[in-house]
VEXKEKE-72813 format. One line per 8 residues: number of its first residue (from 0); their letters; for each residue x, y, z of N, C-alpha, C, O. Coordinates in pm, 1 decimal. Layout:
NUM = A = X Y Z X Y Z X Y Z X Y Z  ...
END
This chain:
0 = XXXXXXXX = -3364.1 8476.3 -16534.5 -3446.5 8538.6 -16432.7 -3505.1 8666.5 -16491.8 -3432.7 8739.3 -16559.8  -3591.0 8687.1 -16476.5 -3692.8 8831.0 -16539.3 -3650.6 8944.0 -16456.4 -3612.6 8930.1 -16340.1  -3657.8 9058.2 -16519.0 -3557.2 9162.8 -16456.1 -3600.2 9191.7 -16355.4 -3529.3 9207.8 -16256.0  -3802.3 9213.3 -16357.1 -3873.8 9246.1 -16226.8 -3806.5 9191.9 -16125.2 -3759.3 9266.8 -16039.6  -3792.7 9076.3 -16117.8 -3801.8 8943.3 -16006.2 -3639.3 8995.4 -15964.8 -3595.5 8997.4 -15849.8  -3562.6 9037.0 -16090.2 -3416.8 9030.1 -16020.2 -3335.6 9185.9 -15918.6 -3241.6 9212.1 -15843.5  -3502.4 9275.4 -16014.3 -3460.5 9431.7 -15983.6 -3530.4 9421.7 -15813.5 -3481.0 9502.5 -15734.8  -3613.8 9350.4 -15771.0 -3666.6 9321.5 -15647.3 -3609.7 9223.6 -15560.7 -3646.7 9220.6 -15443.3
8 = XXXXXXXX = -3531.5 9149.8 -15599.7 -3441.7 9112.1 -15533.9 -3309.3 9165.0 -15483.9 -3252.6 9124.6 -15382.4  -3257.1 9278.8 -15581.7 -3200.9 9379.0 -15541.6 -3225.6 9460.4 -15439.0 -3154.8 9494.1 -15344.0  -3333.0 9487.5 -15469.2 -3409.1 9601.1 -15365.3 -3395.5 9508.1 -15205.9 -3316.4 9547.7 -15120.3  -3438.7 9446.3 -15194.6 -3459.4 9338.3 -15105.4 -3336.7 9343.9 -15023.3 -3334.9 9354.3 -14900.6  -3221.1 9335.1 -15111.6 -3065.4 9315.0 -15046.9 -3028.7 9404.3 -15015.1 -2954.2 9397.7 -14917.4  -3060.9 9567.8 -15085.7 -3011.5 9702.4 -15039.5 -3067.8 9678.2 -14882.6 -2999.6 9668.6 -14780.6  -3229.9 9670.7 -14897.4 -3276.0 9684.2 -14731.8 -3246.9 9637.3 -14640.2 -3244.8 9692.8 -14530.4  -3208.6 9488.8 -14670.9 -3181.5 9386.1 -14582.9 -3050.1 9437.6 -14493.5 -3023.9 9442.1 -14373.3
16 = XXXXXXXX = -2975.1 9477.4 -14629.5 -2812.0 9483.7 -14556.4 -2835.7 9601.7 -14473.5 -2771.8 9605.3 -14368.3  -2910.8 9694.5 -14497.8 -2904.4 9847.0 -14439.7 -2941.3 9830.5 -14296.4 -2874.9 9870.2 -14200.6  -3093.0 9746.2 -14291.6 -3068.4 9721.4 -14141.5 -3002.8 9646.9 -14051.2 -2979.9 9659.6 -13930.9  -2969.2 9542.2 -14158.0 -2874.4 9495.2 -14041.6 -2727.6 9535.6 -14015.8 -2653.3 9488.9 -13929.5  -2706.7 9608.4 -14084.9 -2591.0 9674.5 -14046.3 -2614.8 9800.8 -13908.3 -2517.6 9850.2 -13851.2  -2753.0 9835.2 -13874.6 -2758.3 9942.4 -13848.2 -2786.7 9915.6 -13723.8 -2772.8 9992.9 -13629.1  -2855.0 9729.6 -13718.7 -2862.6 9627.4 -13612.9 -2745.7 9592.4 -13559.4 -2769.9 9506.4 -13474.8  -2614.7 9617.8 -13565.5 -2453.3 9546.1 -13606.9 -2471.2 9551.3 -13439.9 -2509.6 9439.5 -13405.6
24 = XXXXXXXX = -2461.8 9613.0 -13358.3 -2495.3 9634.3 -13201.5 -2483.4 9515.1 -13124.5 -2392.7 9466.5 -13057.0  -2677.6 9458.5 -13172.2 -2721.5 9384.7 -13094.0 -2690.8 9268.9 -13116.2 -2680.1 9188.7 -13023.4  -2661.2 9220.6 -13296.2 -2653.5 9103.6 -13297.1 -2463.5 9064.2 -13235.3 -2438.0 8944.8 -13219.4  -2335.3 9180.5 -13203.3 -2253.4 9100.5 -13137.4 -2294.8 9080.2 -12981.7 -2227.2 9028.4 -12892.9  -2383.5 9117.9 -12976.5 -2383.0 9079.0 -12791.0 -2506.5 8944.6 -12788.7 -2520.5 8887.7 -12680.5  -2561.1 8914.7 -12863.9 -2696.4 8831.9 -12874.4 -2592.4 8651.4 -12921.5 -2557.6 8639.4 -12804.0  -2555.8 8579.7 -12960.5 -2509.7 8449.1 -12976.4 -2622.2 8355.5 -13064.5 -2596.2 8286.9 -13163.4  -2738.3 8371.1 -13007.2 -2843.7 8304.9 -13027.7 -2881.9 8351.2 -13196.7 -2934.3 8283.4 -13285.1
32 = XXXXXXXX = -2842.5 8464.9 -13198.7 -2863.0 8507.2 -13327.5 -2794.9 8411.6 -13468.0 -2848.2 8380.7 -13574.5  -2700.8 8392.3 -13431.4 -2633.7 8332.8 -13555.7 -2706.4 8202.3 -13582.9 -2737.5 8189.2 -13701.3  -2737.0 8114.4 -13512.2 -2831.0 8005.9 -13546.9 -2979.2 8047.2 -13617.1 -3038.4 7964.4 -13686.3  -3018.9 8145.3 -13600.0 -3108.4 8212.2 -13610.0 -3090.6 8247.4 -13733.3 -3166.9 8198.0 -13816.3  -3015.3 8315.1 -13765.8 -2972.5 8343.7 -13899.7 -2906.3 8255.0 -14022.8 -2882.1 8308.9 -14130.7  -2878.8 8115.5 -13998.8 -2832.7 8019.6 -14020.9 -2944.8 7965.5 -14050.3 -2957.8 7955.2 -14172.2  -3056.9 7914.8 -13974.0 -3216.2 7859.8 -14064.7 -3241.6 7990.7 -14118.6 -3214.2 7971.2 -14237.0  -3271.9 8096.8 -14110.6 -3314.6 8174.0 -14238.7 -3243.5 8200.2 -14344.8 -3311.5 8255.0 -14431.6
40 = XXXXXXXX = -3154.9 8186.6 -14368.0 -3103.7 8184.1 -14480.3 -3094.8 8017.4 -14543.8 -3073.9 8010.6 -14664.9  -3106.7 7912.1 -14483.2 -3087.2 7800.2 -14523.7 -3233.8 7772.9 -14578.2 -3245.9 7689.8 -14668.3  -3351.4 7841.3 -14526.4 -3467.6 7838.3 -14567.8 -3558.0 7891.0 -14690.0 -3647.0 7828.8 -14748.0  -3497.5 8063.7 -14721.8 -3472.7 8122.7 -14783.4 -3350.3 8116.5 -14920.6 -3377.4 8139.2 -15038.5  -3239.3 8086.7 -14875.9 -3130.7 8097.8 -14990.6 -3084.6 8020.8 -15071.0 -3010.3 8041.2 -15167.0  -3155.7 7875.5 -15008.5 -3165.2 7760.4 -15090.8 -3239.0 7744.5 -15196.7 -3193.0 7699.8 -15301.8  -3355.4 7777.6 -15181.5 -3460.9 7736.7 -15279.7 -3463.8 7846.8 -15407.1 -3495.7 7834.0 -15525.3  -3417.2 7957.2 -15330.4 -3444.4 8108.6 -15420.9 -3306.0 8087.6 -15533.0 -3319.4 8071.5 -15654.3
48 = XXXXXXXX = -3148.1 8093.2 -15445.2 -3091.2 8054.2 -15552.6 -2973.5 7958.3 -15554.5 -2854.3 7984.7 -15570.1  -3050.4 7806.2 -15529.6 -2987.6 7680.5 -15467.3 -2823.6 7739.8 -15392.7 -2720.0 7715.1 -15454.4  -2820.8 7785.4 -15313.6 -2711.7 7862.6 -15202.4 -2684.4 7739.9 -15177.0 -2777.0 7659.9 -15164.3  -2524.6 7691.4 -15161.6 -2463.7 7596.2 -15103.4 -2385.1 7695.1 -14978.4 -2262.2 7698.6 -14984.8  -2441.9 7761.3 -14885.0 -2424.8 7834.9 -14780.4 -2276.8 7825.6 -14748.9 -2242.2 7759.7 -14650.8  -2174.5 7895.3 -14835.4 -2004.7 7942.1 -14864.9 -1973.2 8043.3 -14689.5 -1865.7 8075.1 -14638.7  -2122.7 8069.2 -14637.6 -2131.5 8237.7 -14544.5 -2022.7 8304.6 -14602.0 -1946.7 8353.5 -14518.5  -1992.8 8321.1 -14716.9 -1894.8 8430.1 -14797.9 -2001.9 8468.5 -14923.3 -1942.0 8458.7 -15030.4
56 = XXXXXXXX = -2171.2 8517.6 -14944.6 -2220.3 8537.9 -15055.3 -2193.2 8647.6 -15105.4 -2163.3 8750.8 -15045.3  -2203.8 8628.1 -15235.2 -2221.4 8710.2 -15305.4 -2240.5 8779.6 -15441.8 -2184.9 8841.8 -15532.3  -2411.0 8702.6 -15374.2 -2522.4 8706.4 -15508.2 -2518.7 8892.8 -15598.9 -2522.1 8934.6 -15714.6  -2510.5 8948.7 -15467.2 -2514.1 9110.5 -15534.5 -2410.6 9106.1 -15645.2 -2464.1 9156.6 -15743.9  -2307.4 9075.0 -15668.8 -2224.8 9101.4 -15749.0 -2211.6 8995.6 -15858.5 -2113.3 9004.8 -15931.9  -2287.1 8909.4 -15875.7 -2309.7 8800.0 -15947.1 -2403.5 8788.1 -16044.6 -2397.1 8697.2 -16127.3  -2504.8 8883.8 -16044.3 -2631.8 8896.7 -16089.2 -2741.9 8807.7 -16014.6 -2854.0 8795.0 -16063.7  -2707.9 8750.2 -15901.2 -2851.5 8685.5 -15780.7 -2759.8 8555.9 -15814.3 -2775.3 8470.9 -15726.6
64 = XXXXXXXX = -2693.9 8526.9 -15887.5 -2649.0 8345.6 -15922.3 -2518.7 8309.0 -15810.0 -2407.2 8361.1 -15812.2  -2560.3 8220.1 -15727.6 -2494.5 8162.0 -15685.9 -2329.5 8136.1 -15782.4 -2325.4 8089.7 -15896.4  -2219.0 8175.6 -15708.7 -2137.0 8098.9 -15847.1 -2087.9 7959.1 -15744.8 -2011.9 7884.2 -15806.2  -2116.4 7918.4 -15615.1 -2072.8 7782.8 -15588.5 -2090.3 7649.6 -15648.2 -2036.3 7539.0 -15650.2  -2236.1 7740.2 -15716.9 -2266.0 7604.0 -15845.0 -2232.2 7588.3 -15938.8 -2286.5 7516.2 -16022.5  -2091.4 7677.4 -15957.8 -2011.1 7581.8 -16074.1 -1962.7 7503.1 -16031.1 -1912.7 7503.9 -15918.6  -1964.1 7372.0 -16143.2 -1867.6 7256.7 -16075.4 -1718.6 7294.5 -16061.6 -1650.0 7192.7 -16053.2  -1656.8 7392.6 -16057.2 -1508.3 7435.4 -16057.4 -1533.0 7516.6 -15899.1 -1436.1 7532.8 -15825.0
72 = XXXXXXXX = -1627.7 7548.8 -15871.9 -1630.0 7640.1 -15731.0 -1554.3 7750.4 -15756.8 -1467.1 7779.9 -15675.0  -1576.1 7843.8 -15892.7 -1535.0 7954.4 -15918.9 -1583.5 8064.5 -15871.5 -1705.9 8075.6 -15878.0  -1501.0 8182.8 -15807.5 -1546.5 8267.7 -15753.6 -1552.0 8389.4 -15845.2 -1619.7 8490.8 -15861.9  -1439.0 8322.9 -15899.2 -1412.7 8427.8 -16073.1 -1431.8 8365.8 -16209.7 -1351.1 8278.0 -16240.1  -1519.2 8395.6 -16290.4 -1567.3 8319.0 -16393.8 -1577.7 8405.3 -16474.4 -1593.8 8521.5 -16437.1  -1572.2 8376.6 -16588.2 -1568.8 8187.4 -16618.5 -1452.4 8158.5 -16663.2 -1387.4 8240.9 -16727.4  -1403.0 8023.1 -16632.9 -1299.2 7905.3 -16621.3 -1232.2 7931.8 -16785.8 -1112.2 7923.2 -16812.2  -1344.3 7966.3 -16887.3 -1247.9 7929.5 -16984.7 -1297.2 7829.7 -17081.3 -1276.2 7832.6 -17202.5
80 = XXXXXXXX = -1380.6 7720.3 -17001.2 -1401.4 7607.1 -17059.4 -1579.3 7600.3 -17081.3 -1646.3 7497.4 -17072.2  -1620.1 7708.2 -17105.1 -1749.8 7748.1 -17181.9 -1748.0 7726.8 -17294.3 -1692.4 7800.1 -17376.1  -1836.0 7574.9 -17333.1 -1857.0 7576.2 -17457.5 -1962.1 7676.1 -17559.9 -2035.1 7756.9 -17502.6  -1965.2 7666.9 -17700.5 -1993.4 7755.9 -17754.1 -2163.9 7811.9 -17733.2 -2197.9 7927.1 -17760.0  -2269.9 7692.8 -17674.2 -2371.0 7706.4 -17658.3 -2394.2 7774.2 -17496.7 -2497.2 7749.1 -17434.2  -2317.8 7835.8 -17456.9 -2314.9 7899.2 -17308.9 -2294.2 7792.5 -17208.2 -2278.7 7838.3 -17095.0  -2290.4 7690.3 -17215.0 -2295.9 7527.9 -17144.0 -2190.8 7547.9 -17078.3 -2121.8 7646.8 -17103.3  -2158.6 7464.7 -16987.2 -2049.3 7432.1 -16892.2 -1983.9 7320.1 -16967.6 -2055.6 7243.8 -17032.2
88 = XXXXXXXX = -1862.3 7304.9 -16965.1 -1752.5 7222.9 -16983.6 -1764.0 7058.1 -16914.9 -1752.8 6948.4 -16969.5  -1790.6 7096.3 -16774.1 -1833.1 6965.8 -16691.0 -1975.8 6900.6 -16670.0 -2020.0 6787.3 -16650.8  -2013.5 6997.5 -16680.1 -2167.4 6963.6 -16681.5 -2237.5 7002.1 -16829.0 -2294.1 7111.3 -16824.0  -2245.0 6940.2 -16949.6 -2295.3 7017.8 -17063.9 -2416.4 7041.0 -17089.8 -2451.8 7114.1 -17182.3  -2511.7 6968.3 -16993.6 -2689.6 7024.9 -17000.2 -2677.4 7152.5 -16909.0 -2786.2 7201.9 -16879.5  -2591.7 7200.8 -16870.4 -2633.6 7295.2 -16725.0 -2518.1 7448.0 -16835.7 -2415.5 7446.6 -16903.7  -2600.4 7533.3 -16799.8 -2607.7 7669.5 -16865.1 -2476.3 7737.4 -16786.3 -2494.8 7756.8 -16666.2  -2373.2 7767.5 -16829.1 -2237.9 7823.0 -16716.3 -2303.2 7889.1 -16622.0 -2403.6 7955.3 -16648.2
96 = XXXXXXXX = -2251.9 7877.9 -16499.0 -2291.5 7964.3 -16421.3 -2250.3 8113.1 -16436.5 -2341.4 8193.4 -16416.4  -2136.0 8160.5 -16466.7 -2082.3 8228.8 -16481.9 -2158.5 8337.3 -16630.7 -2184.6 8455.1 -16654.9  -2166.7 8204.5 -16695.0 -2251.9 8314.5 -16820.6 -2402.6 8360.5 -16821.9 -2469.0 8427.5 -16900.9  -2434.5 8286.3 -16681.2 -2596.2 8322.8 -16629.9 -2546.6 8432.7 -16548.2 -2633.7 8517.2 -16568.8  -2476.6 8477.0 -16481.9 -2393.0 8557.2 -16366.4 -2369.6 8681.8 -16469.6 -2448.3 8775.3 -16454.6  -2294.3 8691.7 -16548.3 -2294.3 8775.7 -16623.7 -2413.5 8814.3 -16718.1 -2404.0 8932.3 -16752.0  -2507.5 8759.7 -16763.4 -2609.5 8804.0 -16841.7 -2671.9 8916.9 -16685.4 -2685.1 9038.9 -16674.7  -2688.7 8838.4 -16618.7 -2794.1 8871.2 -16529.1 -2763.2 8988.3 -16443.1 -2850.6 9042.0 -16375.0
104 = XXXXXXXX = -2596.9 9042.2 -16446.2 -2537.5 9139.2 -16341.0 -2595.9 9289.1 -16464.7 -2617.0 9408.1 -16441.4  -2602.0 9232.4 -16553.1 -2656.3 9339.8 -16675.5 -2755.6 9439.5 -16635.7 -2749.1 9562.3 -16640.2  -2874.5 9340.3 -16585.0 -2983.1 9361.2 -16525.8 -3068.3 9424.7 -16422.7 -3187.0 9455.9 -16412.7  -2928.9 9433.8 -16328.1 -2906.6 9507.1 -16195.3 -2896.5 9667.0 -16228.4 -2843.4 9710.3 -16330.7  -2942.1 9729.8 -16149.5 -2965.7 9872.4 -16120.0 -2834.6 9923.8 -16065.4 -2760.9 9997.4 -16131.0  -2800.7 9870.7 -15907.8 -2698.6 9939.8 -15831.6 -2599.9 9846.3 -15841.5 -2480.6 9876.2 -15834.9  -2634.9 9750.9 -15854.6 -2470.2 9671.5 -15866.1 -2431.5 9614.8 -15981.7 -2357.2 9516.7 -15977.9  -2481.0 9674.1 -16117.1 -2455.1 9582.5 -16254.2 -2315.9 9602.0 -16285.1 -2287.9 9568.8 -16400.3
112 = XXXXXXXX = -2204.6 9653.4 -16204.8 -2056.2 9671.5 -16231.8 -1991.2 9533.1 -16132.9 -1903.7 9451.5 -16161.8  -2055.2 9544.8 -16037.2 -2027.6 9434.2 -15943.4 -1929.3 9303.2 -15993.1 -1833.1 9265.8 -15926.0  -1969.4 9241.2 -16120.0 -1938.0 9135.1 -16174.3 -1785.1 9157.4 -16211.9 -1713.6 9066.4 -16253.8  -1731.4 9323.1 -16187.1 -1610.4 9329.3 -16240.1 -1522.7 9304.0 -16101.3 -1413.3 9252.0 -16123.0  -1543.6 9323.7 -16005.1 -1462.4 9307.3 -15890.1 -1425.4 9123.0 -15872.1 -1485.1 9017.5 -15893.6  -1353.2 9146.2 -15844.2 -1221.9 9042.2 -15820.3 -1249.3 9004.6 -15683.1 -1227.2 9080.0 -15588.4  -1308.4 8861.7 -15670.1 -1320.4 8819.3 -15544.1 -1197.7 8728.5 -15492.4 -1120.4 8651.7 -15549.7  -1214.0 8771.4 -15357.0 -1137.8 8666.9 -15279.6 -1133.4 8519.7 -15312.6 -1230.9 8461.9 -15360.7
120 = XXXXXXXX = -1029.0 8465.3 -15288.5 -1055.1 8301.1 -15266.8 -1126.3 8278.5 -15144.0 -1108.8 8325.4 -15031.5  -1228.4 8179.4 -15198.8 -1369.9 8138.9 -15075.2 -1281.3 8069.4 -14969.0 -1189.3 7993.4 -14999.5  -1324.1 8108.6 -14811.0 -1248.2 8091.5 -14663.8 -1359.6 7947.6 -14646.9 -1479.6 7966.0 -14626.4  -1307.8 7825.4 -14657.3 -1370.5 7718.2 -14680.2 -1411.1 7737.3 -14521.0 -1525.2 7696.5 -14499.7  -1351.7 7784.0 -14417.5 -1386.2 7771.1 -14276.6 -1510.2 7837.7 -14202.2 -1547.9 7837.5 -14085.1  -1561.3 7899.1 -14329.3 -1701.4 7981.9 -14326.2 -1821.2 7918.6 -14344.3 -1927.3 7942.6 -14286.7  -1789.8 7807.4 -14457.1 -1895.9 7690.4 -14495.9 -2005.4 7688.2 -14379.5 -1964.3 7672.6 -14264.5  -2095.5 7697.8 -14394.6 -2240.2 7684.4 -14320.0 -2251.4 7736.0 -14222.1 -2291.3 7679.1 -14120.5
128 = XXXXXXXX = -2209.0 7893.3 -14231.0 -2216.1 7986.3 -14112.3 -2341.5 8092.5 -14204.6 -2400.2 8061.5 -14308.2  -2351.3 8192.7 -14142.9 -2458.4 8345.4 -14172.3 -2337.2 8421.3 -14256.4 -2237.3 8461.8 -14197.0  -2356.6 8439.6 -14421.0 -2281.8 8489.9 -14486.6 -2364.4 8691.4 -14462.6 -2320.0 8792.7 -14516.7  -2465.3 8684.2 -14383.2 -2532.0 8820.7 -14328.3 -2413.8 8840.3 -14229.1 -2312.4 8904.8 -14255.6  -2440.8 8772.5 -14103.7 -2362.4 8801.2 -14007.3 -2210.4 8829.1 -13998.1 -2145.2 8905.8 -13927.3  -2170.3 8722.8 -14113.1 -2027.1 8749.4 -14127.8 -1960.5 8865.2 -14237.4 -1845.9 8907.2 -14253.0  -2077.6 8891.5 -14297.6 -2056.0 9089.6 -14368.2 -2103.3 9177.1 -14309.4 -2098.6 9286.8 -14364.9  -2162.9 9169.1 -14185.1 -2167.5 9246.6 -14041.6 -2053.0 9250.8 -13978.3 -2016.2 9361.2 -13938.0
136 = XXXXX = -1976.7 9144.4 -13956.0 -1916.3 9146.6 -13872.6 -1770.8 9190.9 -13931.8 -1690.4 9242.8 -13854.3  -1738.3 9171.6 -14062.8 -1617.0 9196.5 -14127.6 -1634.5 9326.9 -14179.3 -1533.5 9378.6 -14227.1  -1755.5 9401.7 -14180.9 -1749.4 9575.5 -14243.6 -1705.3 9642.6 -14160.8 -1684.2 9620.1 -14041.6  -1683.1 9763.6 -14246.3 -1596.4 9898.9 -14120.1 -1746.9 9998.4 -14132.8 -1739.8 10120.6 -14146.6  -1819.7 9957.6 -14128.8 -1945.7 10053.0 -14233.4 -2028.8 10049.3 -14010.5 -2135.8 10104.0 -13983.5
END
């Protein structure tokens, strides 16, 4: 990904999150919202960075790369089993996710440390919910 495209996609996520956090109010009393937010991101987060919608993202700390698209569903990467051409182990035409994740967290302005934090194991019970709504709803912010 070209840094422009990735330093503006950054930007994008600072704003995004800022208001809707600042929105945090309306969207618990509103219901209608979460469906709402569920096609826009399914509309949006798919195509931009094939999002298998976890509603646990988290592209900021990844460098924008999805990591559900490793075939291991690693949240912490990489597995180990990166062959020597950056390739995946299971998939050997497909570029690690993890080593696209890391080139690319390089790249980042405010979150290029991001890639060092230690994520949770993914809450499979989140699968195809608003990964917006549900870091609204889980911040103390």
């Amino acid at each position: 990904m070209q840094t422009a495209r990735l330093r503006l996609l950054e930007i994008s996520y600072e704003i995004s999150r800022s208001i809707l956090h600042r929105l945090k109010p309306v969207f618990r009393q509103n219901r209608v919202t979460s469906t709402v937010f569920i096609g826009i991101e399914t509309v949006t987060k798919k195509p931009l960075f094939n999002c298998k919608m976890c509603g646990q993202c988290i592209l900021h700390s990844t460098g924008m790369v999805c990591p559900m698209n490793c075939p291991k569903n690693l949240r912490n990467g990489p597995c180990g089993g990166v062959r020597q051409n950056g390739n995946c182990e299971i998939q050997p035409t497909m570029k690690c996710v993890w080593v696209r994740a890391w080139d690319q967290s390089k790249k980042m302005r405010n979150h290029q440390k991001d890639i060092y934090t230690i994520q949770k194991p993914l809450d499979r019970r989140l699968t195809g919910t608003s990964a917006w709504l549900n870091d609204i709803h889980s911040s103390t912010r």
